[in-house]
N, C-alpha and C positions, 0 to 999 in steps of 0.2 A: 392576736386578740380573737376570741370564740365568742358567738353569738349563741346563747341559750333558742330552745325551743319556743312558740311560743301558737297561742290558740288564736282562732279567730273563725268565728261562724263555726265553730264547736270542729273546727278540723287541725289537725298538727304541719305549720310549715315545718319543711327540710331546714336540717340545723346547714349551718354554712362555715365557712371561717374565713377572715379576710386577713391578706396577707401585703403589708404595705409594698413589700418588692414584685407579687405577683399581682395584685390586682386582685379584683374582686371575683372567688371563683363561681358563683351562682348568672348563668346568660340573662336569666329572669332582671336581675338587676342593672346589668350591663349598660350604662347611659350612652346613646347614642346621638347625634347632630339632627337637629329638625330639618328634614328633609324640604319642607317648605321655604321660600325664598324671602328674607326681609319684605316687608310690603313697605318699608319707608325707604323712600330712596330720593335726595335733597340733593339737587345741583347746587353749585357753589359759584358765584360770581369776583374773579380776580381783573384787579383794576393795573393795569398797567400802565406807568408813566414814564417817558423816554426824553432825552435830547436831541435838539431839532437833527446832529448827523451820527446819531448812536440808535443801535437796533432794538427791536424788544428782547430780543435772546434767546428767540428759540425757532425747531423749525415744524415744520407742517406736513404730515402726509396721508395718505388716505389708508385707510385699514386694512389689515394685509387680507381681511376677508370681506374686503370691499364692503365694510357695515360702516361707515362715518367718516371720521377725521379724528386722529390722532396728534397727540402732540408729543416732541419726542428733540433728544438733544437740547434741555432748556440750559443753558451758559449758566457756572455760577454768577456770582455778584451784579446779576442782569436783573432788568426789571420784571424779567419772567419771575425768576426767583421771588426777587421781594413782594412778586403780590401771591405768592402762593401758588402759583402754576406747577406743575408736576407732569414727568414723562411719565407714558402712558394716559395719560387724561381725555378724555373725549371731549370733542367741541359740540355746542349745542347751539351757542347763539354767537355773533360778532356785533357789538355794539347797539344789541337789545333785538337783530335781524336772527329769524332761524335760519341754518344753512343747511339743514337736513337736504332740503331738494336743490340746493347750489351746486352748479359746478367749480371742479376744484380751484380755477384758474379764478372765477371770480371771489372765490371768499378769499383768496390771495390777495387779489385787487382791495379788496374791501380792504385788509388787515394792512396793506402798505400803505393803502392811499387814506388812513384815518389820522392822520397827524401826530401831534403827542402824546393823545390818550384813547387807553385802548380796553374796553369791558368785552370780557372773555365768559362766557355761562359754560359751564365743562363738568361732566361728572369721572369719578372716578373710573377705571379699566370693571372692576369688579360690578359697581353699580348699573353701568350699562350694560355688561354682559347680562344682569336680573334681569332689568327693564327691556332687553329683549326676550329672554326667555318668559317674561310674564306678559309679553304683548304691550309692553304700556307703550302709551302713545307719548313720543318725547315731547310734540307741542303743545299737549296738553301739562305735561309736567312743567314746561316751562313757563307755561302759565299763570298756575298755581303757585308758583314760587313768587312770583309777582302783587300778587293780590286781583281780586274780583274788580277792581277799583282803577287800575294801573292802566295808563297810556302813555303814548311817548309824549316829550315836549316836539313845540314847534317854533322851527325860526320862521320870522313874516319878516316880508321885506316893506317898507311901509314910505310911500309915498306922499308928500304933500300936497293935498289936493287946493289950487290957487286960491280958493274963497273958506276952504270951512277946514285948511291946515290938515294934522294928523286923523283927526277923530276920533281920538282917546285921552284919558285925563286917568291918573294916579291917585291911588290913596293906601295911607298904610296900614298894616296890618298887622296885630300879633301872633301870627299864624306859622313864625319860625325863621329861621336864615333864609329856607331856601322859597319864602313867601311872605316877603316882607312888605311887597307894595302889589297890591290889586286892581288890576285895569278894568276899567270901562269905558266901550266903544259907543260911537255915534251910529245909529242904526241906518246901514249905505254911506256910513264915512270909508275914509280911506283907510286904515286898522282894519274893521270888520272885512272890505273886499279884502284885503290882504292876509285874513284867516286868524286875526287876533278874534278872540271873545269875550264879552263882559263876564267877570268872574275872573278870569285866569292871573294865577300869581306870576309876574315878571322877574325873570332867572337874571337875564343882563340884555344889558343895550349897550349895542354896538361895540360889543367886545368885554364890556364894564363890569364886573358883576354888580348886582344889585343887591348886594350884601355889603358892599364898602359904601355906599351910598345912603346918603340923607334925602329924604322929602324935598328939597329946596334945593340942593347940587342936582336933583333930579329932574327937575324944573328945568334949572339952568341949561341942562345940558339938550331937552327937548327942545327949548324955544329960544337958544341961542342963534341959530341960523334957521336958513331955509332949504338944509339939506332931508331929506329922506333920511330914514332910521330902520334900524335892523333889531332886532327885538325876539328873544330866546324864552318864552312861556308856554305854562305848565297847567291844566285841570288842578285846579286848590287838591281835591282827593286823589289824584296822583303825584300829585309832593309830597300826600302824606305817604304812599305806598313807598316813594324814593328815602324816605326820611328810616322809616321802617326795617329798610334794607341794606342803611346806611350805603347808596351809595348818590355821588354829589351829581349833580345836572348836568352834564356837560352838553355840549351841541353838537358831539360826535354820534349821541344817542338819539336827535331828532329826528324829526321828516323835516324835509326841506318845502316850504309852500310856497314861495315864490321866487326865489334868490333870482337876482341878475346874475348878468355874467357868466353864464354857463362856459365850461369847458365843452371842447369840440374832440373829436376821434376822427380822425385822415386814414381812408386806407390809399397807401400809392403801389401803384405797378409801374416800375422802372419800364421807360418807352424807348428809344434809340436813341434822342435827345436826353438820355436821361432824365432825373425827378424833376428837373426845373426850380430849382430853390437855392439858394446861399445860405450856412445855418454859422452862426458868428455869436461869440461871445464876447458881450459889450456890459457894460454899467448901463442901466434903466435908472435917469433919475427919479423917478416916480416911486421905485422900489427903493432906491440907496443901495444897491446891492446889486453885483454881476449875473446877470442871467443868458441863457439860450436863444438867442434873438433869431426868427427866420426872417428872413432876406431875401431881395430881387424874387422875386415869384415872376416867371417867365409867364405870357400870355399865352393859353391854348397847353400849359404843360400838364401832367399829372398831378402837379402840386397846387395848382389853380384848379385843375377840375374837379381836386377833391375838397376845396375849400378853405385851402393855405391863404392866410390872411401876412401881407408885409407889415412886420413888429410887434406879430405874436411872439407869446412867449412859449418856450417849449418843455412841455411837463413829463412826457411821460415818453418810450420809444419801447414799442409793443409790450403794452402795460406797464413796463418796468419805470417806476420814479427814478429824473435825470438830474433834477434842479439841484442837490449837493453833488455830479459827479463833475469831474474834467471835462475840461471842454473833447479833451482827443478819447478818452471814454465813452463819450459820447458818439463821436463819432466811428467810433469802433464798433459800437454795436450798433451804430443804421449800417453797416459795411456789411456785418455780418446777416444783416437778415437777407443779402441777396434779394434779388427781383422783388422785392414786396416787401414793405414795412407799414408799420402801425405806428402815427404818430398821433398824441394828445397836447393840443394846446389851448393857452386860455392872449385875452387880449392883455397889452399891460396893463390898463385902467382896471380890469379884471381882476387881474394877480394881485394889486395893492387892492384892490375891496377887500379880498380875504385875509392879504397881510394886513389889514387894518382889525378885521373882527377875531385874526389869529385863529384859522380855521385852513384847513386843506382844500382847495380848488376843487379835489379830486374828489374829497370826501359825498359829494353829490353826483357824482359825474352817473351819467343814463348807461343803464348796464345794458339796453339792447343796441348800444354802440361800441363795444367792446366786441373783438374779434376771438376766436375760439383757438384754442392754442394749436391744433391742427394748420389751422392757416398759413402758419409760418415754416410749416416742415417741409413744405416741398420746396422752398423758394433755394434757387443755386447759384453762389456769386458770380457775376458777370462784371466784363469788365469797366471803368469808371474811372474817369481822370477828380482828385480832390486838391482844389489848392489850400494849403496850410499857412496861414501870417501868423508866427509867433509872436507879433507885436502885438496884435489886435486877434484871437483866433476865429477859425473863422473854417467852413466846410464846402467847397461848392459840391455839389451835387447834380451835376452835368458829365452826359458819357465824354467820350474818347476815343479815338476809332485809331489811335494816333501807335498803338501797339495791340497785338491777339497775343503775348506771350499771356501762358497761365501762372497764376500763382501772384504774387506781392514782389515789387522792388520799387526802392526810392532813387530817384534821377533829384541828386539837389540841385537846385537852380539860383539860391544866394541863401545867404546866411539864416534871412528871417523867412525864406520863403518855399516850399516844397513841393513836388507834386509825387501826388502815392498812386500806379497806377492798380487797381486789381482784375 
């Protein structure tokens, strides 16, 4: 195809001719890529949903040029997958938390110890690579994703106060699923100290949503006894910013204001007498379900002085969640941390509070009680007599002075009974 001559401003362009195999032969014309960088650059929020002993599906590591967290190896047919999650993706937030300035060991923490559901803010490899190059501020970006409006919900733990009860009282609203009944507090009632506010739309109580719920089953369920309640609410205009963004309220995304029952973090140094502890797994009736029981806590030992309580339950063994492993898993890896381990435990009355609201222990635990993963690197096995009951199992955690050979052997001592020296 020839292009004719043609005038413009009384001058003659250069005729041309274009040739569909060669391309256009005139430079003048030549379309080039805008050197400039997208200015729109839109994090995306993936909702991950798992079963109580299945993973999210993917794994975590820090960027090979040290600029973030990367996500990388996401499983198929995993919940990484199904919400959208993608290797190479950058992480921005954990459960509405930025982790630009976290270390990496705790946003680990954060992502294991969050329960079933897990909100991911992640931009693409290409997007972040701009938003560094153009300087943007990522907590600013995440922001703005959010709305001007937007704040986290809050669980209140809420007490009844002997004469004047909860201090709040319900009414409904048509203001949406996730703001269907509207609290108002007693001004110095029990509600308000406990961080509820007049206005706020109520998400659920004590585990309930308040979406399956009537006016009147809502009643019943306030003023049927005279236990304390637990209570998940939200700023009316930041339901609307959830709603907006569609994603659902969960309690993995709040502040915590007052929860009982705090989880504890132990650090022990193995002494000559060793830790001083018996760690057995038994059935809690309180739970319905076999758990990590510590045991015999010796007077004056390491595990008393750091705060071992007899019939706690044991959550975590230097950070790592234990409650779905073996019991001998378990003990496998307090063996392995050698001279010094990191133990998180909550009380039993504790552990059913949350099995009750169906929330993770962990999910609040105080991250300047968390140990730094260095900690653990220099510690070097020493040795440790452990009796094993396959009947009942069961870990003591007292030395042994009774062999110096190095290394691992089992001396059986009857069928159901063992001792492992290391």
């Amino acid at each position: 195809m020839t292009s004719s001559t043609g005038i413009q401003n009384g001058t003659d362009l250069p005729r041309f001719t274009f040739n569909p195999k060669e391309g256009i032969d005139n430079p003048a014309l030549v379309i080039s890529d805008d050197p400039e960088p997208d200015p729109t650059i839109m994090p995306r929020l993936c909702l991950l949903k798992r079963s109580e002993s299945q993973t999210f599906g993917f794994h975590l590591r820090l960027d090979q040029r040290g600029r973030g967290y990367e996500i990388t190896n996401v499983e198929p047919w995993s919940p990484a997958v199904q919400s959208g999650l993608k290797a190479e993706d950058r992480l921005l937030e954990v459960n509405e938390e930025n982790v630009d300035k976290m270390e990496f060991n705790e946003v680990v923490r954060k992502i294991q110890s969050c329960g079933p559901h897990l909100f991911l803010l992640v931009l693409r490899k290409e997007e972040y690579d701009q938003a560094a190059q153009m300087a943007v501020d990522l907590q600013t970006l995440c922001r703005a994703s959010k709305g001007d409006s937007w704040s986290r919900p809050r669980l209140c733990h809420v007490s009844r106060d002997p004469e004047h009860g909860l201090g709040m009282s319900f009414s409904q609203t048509n203001a949406g699923e996730w703001a269907r009944f509207s609290v108002s507090t007693v001004t110095d009632g029990a509600a308000e100290k406990a961080g509820v506010r007049t206005g706020d739309a109520l998400v659920w109580i004590n585990g309930v949503s308040a979406s399956v719920l009537t006016l009147a089953s809502l009643s019943r369920m306030v003023n049927k006894s005279g236990d304390p309640v637990t209570v998940l609410v939200v700023e009316p205009v930041s339901a609307s910013c959830y709603v907006r963004r569609k994603v659902p309220i969960f309690p993995e995304l709040a502040e915590n204001i007052n929860l009982p029952h705090a989880a504890k973090t132990m650090r022990l140094e193995r002494r000559r007498d060793g830790y001083g502890f018996l760690l057995r797994q038994e059935r809690v009736k309180s739970l319905q379900k076999t758990a990590h029981v510590l045991r015999e806590v010796d007077a004056g030992s390491a595990a008393e002085d750091a705060g071992m309580t007899d019939g706690d339950v044991l959550l975590t063994v230097n950070e790592e969640p234990v409650e779905e492993l073996e019991h001998e898993e378990v003990v496998n890896r307090i063996r392995a941390s050698g001279d010094r381990v990191t133990l998180t435990s909550i009380s039993a009355e504790g552990r059913r509070f949350y099995r009750t609201l169906g929330i993770s222990p962990l999910l609040f635990l105080d991250d300047s009680a968390s140990p730094s993963c260095t900690q653990m690197e220099d510690a070097a096995p020493k040795t440790a007599s452990c009796d094993l009951d396959k009947g009942e199992p069961q870990l003591d955690f007292h030395s042994s002075s009774s062999s110096n050979r190095p290394g691992v052997f089992i001396r059986k001592t009857s069928q159901r009974r063992r001792e492992v020296l290391l």
